[in-house]
C-alpha positions in Angstrom: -37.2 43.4 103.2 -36.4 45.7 106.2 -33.1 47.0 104.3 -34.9 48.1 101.2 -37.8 49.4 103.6 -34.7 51.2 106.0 -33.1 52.4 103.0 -36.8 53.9 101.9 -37.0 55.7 104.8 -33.5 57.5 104.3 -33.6 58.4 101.0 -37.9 59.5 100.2 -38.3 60.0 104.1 -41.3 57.5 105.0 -43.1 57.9 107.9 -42.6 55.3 110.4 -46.2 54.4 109.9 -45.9 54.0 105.9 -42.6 51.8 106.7 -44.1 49.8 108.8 -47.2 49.2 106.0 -44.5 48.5 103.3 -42.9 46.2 105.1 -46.2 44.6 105.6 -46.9 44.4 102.5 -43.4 43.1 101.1 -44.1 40.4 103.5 -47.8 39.5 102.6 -47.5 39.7 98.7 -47.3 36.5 96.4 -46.1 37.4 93.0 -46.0 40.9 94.0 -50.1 40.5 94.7 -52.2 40.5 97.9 -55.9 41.3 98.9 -56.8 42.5 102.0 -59.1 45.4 103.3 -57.3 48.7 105.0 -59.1 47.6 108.3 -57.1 44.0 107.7 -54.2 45.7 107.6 -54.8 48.0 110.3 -55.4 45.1 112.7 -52.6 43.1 111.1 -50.3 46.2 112.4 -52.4 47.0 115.3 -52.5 50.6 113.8 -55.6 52.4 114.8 -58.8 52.2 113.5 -61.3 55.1 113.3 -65.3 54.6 114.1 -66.7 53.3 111.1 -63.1 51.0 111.2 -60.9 52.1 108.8 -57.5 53.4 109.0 -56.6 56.9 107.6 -52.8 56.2 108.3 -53.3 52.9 105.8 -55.1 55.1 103.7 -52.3 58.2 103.7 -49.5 55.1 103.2 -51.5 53.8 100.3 -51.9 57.1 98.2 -48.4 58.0 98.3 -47.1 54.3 97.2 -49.6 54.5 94.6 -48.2 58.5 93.8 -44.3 56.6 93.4 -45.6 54.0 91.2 -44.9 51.2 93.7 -48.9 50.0 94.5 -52.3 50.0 92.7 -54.7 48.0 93.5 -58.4 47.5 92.6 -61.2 48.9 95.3 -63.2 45.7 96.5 -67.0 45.8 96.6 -69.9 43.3 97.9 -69.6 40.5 95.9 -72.5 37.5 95.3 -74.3 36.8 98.2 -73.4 40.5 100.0 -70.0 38.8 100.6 -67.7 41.6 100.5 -64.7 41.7 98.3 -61.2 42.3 100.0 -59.1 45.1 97.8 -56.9 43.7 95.2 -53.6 44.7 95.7 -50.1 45.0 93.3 -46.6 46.1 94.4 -43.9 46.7 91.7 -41.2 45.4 93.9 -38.4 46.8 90.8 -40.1 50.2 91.4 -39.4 50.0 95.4 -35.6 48.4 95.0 -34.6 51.0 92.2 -36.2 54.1 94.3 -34.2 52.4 97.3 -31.0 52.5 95.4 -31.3 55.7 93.9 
């Protein structure tokens, strides 16, 4: 994972922050699927969290995977009960290898 993630970072330029959530998420995903909320991943990276605890730099990361075709995901929302659901996302790991060749 960190060689396509390293290569990434050569040849688009990611931040060290947005390499770092990739990575994360290369790691995390089953099937090329995960769920978590950005503050879950913010802790999970120990990247900082802002007052009402979420994470603009998860945020930032997450837009510009989803504007290179490489994540979507579907917004969670308070589920039965007032149980909160996590977002659910989906990496196109074909999408990050062939932009890492390219």
């Amino acid at each position: 994972m960190k060689k396509i993630v390293t290569a990434l970072q050569k040849k688009i330029g990611l931040t060290p922050n947005e390499a770092k959530i990739l990575d994360h998420y290369l790691r995390v995903a089953y099937e090329g699927k995960f769920c978590a909320s950005r503050r879950t991943i913010a802790e999970a990276l120990d990247l900082t969290l802002d007052r009402r605890g979420d994470c603009k730099a998860v945020r930032r990361a997450n837009a510009r995977f989803q504007y290179l075709g490489i994540l979507s995901w579907i917004r969670g929302s308070g589920g039965n009960g007032g149980r909160l659901q996590a977002n659910q996302y989906r990496i196109v790991p074909a999408k990050i290898e062939a932009l890492a060749i390219l």
